[in-house]
Structure formats: C-alpha cells, structure tokens
N, CA, C and O atoms as a Maestro MAE file, in Angstrom:
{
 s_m_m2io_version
 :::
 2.0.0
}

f_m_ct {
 s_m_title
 :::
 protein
 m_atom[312] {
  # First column is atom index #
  i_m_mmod_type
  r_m_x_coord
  r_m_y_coord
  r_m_z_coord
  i_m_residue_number
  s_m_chain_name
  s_m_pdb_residue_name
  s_m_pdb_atom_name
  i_m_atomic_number
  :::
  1 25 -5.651 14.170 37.067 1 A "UNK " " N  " 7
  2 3 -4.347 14.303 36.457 1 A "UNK " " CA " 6
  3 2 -4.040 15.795 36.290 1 A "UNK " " C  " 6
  4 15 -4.859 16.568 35.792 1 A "UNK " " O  " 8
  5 25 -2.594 16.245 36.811 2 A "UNK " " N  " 7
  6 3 -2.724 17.890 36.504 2 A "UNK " " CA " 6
  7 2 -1.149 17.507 35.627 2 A "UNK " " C  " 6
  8 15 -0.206 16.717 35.607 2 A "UNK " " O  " 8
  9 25 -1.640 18.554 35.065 3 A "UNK " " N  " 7
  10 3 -0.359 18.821 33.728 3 A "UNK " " CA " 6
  11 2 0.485 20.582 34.715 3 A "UNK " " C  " 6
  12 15 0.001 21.562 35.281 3 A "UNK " " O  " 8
  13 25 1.799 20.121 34.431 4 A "UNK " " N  " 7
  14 3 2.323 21.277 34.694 4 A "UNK " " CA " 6
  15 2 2.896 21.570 33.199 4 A "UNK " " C  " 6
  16 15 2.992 20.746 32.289 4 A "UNK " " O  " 8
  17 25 3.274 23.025 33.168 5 A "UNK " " N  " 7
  18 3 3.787 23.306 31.659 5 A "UNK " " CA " 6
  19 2 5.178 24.337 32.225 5 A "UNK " " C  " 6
  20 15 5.244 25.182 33.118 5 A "UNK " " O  " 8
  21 25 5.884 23.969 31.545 6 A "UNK " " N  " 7
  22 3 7.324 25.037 32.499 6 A "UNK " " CA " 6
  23 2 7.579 26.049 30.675 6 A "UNK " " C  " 6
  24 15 7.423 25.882 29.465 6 A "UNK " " O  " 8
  25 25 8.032 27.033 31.640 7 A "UNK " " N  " 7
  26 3 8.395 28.019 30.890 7 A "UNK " " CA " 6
  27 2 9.842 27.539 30.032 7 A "UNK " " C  " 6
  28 15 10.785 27.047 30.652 7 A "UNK " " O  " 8
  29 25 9.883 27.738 28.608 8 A "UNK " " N  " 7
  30 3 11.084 26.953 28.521 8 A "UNK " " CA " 6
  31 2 12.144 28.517 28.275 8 A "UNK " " C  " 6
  32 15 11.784 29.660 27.992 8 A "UNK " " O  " 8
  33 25 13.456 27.977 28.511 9 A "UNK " " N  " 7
  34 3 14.465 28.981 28.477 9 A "UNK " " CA " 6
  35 2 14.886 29.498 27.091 9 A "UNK " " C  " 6
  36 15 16.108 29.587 26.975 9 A "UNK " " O  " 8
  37 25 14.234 29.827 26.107 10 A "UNK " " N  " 7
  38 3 14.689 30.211 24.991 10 A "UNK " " CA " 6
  39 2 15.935 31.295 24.942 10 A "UNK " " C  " 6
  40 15 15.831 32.396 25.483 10 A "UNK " " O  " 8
  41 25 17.043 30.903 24.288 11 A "UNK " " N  " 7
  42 3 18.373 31.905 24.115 11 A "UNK " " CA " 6
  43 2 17.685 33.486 23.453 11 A "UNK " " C  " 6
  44 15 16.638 33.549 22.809 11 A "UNK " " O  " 8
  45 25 18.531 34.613 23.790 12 A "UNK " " N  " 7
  46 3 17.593 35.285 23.142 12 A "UNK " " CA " 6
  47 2 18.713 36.096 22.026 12 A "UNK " " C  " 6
  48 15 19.927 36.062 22.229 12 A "UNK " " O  " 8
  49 25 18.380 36.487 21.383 13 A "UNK " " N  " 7
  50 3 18.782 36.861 19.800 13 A "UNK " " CA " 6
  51 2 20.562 37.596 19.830 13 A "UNK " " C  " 6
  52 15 21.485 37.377 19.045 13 A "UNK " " O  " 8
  53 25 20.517 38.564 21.143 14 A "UNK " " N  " 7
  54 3 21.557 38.431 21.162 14 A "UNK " " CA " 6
  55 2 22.979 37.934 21.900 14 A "UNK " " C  " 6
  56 15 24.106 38.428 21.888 14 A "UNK " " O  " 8
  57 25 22.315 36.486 22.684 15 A "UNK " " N  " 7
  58 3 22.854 35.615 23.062 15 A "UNK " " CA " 6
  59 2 23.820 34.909 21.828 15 A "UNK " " C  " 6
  60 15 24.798 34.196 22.054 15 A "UNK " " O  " 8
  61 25 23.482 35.154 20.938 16 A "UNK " " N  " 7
  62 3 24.311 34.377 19.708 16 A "UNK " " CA " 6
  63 2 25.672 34.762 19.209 16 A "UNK " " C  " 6
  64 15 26.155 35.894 19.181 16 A "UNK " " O  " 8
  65 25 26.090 33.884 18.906 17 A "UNK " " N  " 7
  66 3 27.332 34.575 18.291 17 A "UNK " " CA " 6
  67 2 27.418 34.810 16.843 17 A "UNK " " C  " 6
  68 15 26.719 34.295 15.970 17 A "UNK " " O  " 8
  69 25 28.593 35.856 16.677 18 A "UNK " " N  " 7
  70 3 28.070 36.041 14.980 18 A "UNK " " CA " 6
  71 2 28.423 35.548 14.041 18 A "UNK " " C  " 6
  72 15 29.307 34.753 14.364 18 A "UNK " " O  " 8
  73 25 28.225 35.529 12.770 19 A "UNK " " N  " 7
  74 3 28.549 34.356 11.650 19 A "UNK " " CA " 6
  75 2 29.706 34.893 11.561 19 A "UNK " " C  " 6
  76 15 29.943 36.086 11.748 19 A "UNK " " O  " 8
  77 25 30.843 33.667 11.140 20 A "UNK " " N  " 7
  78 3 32.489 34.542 10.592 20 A "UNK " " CA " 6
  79 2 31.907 35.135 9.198 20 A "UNK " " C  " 6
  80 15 30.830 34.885 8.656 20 A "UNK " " O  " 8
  81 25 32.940 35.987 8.794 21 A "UNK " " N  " 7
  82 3 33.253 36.397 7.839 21 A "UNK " " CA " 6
  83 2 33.388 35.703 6.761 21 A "UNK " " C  " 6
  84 15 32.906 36.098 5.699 21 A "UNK " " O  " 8
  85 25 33.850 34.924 6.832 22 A "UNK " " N  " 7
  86 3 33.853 33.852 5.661 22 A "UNK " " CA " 6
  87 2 32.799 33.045 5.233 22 A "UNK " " C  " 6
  88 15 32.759 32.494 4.132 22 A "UNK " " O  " 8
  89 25 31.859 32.967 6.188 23 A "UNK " " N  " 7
  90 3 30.269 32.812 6.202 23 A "UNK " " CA " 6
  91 2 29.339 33.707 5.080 23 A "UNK " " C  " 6
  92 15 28.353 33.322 4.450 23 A "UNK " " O  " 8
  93 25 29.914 34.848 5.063 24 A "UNK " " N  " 7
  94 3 28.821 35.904 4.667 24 A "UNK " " CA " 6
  95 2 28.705 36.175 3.236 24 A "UNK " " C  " 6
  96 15 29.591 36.827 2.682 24 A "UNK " " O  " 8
  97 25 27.667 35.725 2.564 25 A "UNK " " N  " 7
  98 3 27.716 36.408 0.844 25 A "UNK " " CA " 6
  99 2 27.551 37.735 0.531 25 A "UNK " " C  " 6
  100 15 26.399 38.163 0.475 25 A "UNK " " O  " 8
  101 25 28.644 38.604 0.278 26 A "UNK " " N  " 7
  102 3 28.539 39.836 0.004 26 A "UNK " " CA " 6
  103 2 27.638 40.071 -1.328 26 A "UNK " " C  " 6
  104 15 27.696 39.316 -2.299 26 A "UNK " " O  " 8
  105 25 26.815 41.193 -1.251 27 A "UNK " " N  " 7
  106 3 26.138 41.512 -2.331 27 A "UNK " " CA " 6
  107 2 26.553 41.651 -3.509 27 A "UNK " " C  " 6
  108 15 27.405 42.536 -3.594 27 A "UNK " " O  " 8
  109 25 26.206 40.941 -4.837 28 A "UNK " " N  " 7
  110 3 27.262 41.106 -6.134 28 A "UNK " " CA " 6
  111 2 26.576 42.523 -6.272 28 A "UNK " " C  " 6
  112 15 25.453 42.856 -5.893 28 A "UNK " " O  " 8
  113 25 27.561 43.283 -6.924 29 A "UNK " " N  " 7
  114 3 28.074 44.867 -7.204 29 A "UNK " " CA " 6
  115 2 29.571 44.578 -7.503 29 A "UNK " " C  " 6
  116 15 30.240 43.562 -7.317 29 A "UNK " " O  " 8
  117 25 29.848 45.644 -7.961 30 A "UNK " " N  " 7
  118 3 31.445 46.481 -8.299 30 A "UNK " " CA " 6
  119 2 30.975 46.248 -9.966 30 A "UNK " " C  " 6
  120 15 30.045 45.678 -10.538 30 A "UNK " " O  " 8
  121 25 32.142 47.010 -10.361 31 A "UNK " " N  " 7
  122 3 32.180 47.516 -12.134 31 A "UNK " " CA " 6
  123 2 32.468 46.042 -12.932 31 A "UNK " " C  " 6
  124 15 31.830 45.737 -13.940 31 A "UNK " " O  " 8
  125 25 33.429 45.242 -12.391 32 A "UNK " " N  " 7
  126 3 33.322 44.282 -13.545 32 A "UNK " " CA " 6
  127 2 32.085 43.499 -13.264 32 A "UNK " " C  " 6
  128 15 31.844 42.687 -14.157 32 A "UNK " " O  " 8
  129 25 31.109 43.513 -12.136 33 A "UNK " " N  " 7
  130 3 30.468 42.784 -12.412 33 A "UNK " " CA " 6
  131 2 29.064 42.971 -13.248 33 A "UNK " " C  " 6
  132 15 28.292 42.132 -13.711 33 A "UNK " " O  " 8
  133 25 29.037 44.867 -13.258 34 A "UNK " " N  " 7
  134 3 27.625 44.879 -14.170 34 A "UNK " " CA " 6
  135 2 28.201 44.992 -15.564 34 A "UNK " " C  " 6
  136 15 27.434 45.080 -16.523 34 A "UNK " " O  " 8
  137 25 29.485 44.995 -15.721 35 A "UNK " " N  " 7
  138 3 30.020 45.173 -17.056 35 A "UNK " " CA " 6
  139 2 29.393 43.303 -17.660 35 A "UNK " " C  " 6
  140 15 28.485 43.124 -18.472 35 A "UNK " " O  " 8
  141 25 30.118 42.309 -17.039 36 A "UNK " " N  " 7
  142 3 29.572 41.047 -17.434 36 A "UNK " " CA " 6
  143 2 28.108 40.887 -17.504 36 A "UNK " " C  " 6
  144 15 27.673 40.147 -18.386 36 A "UNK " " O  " 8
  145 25 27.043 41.644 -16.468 37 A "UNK " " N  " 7
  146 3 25.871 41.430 -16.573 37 A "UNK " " CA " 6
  147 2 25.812 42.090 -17.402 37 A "UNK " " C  " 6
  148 15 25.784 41.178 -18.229 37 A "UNK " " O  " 8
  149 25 25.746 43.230 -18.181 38 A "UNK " " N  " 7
  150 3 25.103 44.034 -19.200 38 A "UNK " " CA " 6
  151 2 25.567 43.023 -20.303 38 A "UNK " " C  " 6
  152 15 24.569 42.611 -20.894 38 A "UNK " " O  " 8
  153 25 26.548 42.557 -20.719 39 A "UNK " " N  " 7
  154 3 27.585 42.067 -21.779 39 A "UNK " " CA " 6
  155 2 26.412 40.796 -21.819 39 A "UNK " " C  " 6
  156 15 25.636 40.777 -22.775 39 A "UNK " " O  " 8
  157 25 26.348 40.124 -21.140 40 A "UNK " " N  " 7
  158 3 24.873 38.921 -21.324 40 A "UNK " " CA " 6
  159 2 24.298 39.262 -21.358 40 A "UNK " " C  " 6
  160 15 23.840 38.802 -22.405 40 A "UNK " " O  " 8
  161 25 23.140 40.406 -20.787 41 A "UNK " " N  " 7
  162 3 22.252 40.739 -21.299 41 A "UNK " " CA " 6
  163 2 22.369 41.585 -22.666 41 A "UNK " " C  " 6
  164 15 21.489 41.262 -23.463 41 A "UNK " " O  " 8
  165 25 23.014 42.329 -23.010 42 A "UNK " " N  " 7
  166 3 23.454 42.916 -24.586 42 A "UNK " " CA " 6
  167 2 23.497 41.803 -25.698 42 A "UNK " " C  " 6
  168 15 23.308 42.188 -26.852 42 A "UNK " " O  " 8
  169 25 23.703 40.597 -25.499 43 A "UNK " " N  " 7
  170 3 24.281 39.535 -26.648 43 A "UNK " " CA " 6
  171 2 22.941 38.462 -26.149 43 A "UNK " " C  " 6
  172 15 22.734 37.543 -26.941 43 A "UNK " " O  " 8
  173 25 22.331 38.498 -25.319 44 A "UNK " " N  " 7
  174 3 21.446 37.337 -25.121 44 A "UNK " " CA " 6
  175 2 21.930 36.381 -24.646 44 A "UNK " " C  " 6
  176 15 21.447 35.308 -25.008 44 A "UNK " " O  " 8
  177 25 22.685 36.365 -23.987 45 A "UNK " " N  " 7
  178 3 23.398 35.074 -23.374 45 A "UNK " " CA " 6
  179 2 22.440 34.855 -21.944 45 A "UNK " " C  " 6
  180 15 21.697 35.568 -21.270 45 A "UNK " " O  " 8
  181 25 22.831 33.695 -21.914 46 A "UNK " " N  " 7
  182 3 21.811 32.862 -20.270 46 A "UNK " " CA " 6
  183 2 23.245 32.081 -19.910 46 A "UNK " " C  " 6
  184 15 24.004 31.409 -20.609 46 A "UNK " " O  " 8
  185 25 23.276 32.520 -18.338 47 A "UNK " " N  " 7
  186 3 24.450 31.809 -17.629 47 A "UNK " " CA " 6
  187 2 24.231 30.803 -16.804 47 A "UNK " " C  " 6
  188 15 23.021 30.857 -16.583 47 A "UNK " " O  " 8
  189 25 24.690 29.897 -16.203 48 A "UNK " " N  " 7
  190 3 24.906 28.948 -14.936 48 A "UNK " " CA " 6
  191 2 24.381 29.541 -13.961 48 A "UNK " " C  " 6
  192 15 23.499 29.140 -13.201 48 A "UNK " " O  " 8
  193 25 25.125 30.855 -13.992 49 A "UNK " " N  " 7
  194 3 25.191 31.762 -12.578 49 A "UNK " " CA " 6
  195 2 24.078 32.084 -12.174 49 A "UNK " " C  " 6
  196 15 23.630 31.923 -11.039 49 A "UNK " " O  " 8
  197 25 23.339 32.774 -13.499 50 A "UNK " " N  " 7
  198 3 21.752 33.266 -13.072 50 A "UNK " " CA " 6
  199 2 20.917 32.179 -12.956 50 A "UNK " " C  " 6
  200 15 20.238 32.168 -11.929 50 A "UNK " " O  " 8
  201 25 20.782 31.312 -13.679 51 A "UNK " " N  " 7
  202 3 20.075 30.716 -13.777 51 A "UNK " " CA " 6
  203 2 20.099 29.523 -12.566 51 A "UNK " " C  " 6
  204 15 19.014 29.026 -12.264 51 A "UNK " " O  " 8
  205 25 20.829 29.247 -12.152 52 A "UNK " " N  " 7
  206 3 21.209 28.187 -11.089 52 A "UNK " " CA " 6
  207 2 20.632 28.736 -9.589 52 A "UNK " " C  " 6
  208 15 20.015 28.073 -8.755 52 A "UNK " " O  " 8
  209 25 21.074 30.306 -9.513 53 A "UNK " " N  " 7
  210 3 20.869 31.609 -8.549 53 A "UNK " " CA " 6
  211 2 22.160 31.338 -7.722 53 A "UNK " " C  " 6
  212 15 22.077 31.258 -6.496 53 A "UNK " " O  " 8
  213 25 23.293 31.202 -8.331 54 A "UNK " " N  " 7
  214 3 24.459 30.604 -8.140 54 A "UNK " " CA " 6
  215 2 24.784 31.728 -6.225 54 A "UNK " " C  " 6
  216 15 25.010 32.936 -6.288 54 A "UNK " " O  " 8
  217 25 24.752 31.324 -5.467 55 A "UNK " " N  " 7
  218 3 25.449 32.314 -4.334 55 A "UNK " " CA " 6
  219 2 26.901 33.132 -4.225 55 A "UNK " " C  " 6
  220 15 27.370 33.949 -3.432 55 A "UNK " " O  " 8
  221 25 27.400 32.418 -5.548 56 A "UNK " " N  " 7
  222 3 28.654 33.060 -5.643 56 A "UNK " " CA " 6
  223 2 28.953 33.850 -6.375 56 A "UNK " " C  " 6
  224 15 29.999 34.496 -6.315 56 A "UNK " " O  " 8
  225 25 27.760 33.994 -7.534 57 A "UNK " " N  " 7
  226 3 27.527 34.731 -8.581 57 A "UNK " " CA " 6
  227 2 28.776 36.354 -8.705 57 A "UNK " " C  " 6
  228 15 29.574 36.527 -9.626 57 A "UNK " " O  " 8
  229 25 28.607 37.134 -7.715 58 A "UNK " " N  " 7
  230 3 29.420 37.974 -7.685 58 A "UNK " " CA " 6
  231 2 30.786 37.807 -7.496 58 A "UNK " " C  " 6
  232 15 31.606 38.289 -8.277 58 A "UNK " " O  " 8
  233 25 31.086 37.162 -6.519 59 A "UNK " " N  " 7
  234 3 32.798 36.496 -6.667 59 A "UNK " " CA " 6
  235 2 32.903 35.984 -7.775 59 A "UNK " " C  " 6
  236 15 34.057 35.595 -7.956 59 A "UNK " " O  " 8
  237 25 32.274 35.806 -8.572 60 A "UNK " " N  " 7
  238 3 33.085 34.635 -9.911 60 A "UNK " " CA " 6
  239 2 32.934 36.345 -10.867 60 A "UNK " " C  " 6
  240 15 33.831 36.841 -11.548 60 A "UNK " " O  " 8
  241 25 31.702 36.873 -10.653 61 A "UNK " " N  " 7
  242 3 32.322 37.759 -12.042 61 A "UNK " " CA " 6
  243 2 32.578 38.974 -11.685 61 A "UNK " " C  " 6
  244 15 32.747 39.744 -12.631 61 A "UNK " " O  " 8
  245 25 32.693 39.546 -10.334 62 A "UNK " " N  " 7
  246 3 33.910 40.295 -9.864 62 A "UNK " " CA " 6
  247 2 35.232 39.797 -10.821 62 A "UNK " " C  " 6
  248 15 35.749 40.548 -11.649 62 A "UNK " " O  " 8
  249 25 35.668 38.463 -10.576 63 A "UNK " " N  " 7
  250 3 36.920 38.053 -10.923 63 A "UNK " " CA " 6
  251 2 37.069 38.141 -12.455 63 A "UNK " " C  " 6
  252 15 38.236 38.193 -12.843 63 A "UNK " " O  " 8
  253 25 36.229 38.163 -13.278 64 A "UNK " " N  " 7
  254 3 35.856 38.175 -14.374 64 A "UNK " " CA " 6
  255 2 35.475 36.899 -15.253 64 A "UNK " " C  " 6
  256 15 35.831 36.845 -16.430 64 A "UNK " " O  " 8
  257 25 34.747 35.879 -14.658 65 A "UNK " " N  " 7
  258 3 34.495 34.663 -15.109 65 A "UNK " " CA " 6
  259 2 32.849 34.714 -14.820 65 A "UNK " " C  " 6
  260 15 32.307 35.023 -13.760 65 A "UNK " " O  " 8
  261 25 32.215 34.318 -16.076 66 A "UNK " " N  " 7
  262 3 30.914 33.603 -16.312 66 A "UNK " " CA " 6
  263 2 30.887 32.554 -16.849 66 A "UNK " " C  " 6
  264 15 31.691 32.291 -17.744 66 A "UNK " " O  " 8
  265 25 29.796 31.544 -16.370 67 A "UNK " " N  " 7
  266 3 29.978 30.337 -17.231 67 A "UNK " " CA " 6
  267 2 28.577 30.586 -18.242 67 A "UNK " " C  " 6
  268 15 27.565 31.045 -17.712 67 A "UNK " " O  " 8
  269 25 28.583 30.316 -19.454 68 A "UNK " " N  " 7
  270 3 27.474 30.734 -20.509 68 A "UNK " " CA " 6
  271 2 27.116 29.084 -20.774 68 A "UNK " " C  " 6
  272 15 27.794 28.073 -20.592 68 A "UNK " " O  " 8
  273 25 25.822 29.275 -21.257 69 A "UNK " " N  " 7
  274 3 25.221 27.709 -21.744 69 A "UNK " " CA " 6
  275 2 25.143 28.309 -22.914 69 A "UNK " " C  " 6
  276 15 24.997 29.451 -23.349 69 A "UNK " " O  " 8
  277 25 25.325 26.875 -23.438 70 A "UNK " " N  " 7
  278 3 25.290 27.282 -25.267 70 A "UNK " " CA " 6
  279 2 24.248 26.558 -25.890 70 A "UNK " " C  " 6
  280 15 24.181 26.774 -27.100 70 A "UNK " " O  " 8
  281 25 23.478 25.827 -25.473 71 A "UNK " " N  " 7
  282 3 22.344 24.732 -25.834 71 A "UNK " " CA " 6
  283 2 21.243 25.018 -25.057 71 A "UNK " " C  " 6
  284 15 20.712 24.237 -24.267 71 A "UNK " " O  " 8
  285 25 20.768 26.629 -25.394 72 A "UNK " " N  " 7
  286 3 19.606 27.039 -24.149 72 A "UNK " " CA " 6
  287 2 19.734 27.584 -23.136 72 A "UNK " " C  " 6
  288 15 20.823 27.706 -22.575 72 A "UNK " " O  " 8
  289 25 18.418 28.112 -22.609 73 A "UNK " " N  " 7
  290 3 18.332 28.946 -21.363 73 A "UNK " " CA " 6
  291 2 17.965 28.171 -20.299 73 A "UNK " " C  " 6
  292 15 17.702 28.918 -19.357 73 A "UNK " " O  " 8
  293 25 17.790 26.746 -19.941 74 A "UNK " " N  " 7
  294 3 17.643 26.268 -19.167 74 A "UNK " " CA " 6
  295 2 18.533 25.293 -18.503 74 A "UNK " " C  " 6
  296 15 18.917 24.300 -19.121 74 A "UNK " " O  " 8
  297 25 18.955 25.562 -17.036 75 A "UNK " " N  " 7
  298 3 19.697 24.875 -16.709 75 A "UNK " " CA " 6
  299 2 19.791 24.158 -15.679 75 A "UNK " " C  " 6
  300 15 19.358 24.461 -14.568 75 A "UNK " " O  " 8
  301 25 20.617 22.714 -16.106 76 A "UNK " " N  " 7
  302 3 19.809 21.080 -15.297 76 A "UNK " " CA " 6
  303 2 20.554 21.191 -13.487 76 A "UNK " " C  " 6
  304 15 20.473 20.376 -12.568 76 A "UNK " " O  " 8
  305 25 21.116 22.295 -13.539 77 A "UNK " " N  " 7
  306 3 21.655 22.044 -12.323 77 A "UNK " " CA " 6
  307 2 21.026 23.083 -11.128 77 A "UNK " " C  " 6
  308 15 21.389 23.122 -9.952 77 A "UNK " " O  " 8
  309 25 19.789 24.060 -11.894 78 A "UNK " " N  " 7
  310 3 18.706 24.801 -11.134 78 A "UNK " " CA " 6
  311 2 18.140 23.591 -10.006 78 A "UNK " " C  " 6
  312 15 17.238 23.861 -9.213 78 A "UNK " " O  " 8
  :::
 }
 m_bond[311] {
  # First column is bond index #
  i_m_from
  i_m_to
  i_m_order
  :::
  1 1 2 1
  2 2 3 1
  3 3 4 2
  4 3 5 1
  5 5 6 1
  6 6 7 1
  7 7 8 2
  8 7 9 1
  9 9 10 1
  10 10 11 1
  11 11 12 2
  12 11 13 1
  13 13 14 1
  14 14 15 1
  15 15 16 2
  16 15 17 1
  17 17 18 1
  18 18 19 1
  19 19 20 2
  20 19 21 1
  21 21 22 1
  22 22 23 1
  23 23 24 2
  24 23 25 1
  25 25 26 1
  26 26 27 1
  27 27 28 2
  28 27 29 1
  29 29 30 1
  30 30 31 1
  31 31 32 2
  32 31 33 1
  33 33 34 1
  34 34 35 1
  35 35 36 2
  36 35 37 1
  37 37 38 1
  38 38 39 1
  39 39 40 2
  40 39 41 1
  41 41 42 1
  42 42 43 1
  43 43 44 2
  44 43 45 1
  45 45 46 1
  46 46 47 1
  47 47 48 2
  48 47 49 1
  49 49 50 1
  50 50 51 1
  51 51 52 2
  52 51 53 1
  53 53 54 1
  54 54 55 1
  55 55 56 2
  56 55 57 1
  57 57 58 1
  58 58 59 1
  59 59 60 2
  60 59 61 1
  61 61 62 1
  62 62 63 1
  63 63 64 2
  64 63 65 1
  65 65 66 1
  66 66 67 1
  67 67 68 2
  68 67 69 1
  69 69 70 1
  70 70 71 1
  71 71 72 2
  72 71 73 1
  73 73 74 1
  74 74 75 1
  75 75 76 2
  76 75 77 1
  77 77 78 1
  78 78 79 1
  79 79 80 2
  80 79 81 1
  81 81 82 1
  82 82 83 1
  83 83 84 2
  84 83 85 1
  85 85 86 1
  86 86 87 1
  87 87 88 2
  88 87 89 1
  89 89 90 1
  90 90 91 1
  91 91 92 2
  92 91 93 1
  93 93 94 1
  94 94 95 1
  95 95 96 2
  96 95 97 1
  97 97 98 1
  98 98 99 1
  99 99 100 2
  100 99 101 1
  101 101 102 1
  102 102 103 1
  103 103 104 2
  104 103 105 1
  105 105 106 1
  106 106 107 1
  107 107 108 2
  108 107 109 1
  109 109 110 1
  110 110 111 1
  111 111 112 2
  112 111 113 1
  113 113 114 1
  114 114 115 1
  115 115 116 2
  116 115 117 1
  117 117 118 1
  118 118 119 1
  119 119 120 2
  120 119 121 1
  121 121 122 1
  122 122 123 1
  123 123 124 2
  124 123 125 1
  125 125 126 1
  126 126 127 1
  127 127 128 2
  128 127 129 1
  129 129 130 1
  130 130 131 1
  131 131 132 2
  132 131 133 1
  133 133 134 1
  134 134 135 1
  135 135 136 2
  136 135 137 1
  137 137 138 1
  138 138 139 1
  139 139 140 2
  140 139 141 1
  141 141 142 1
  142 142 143 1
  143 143 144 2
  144 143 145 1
  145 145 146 1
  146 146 147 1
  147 147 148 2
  148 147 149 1
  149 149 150 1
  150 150 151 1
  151 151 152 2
  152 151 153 1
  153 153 154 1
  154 154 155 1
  155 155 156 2
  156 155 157 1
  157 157 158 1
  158 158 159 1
  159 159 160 2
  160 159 161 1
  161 161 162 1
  162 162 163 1
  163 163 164 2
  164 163 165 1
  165 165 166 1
  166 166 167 1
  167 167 168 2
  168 167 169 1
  169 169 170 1
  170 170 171 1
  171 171 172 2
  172 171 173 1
  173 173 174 1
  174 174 175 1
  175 175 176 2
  176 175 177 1
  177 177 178 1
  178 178 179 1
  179 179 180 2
  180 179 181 1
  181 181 182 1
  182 182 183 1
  183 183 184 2
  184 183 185 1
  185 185 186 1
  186 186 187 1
  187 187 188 2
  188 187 189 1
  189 189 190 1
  190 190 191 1
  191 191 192 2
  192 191 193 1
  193 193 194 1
  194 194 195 1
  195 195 196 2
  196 195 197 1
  197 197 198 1
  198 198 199 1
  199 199 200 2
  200 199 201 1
  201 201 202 1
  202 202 203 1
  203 203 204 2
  204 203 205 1
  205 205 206 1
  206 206 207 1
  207 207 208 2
  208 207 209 1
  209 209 210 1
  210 210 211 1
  211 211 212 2
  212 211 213 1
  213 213 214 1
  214 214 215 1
  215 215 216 2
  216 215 217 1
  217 217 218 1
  218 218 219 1
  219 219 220 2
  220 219 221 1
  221 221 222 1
  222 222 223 1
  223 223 224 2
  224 223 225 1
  225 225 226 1
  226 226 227 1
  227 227 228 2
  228 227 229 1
  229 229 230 1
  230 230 231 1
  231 231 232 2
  232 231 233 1
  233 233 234 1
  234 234 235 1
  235 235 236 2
  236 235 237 1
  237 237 238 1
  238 238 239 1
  239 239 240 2
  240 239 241 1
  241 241 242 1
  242 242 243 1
  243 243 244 2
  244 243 245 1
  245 245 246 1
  246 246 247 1
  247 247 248 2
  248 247 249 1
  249 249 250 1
  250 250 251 1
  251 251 252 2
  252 251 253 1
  253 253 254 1
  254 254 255 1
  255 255 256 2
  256 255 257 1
  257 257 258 1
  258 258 259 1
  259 259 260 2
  260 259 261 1
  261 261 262 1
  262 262 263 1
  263 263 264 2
  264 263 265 1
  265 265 266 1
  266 266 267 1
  267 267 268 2
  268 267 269 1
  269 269 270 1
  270 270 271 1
  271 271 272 2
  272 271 273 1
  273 273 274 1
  274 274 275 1
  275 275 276 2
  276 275 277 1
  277 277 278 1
  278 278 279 1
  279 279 280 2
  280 279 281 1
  281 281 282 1
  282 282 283 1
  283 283 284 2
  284 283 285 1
  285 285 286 1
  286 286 287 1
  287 287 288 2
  288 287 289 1
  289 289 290 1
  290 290 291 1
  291 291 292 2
  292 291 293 1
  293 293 294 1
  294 294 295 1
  295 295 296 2
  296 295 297 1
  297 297 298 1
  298 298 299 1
  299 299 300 2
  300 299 301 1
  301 301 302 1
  302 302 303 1
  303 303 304 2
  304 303 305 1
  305 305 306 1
  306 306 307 1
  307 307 308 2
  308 307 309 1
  309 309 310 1
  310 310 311 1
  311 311 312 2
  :::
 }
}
C-alpha cells in the first residue's frame, strides 16, 4: 500500500482581505475616558464595563456613560 501526501495550498497571510472598519475595536483612550476611569477608581466604584471586559468599554465612556453595580463587585454577566 503506498500513501501519497500532497502538498496542500495554504492562502498566505497576505492573500486576505482586510477587516472593515467597523470591525475594528479602537483602543479606549481620549480625556473623557480616563476622567470616568479615575472617577471609579477615586469613589470605589466597580462597573459592568470592567468587569464584564466589556469590548466597547471605550465607546460607551468616550460618550460619557458607565454602567456602575450597586450590590458588589461581581458581575453575573462576566
């Protein structure tokens, strides 16, 4: 019995096309957003955002919205 083994054609890296834009999670940064992070960390607050490791984390508090838990630092939707 002989086995043949074929070379297989793997695409190569930049055969791909690139993710849209609307795809891409920009890094949270800008001013309102370490203003909200310091402001929870200053008062002790625990958010959704962190705690979840929310991907949107920076778009929501760019915009100026955090969601805070008020019954603890742990959260059921991690």
């Amino acid at each position: 019995m002989t086995i043949i083994l074929e070379k297989q054609n793997f695409r190569k890296r930049h055969d791909r096309l690139p993710k849209p834009s609307w795809l891409k999670v920009r890094f949270p940064s800008g001013e309102r957003f370490h203003w909200i992070e310091n402001q929870a960390r200053k008062l002790a607050l625990s958010t959704v955002c962190e705690e979840a490791r929310c991907p949107n984390i920076g778009e929501c508090w760019n915009s100026g919205t955090a969601t805070f838990m008020v019954m603890g630092d742990t959260c059921t939707r991690a």
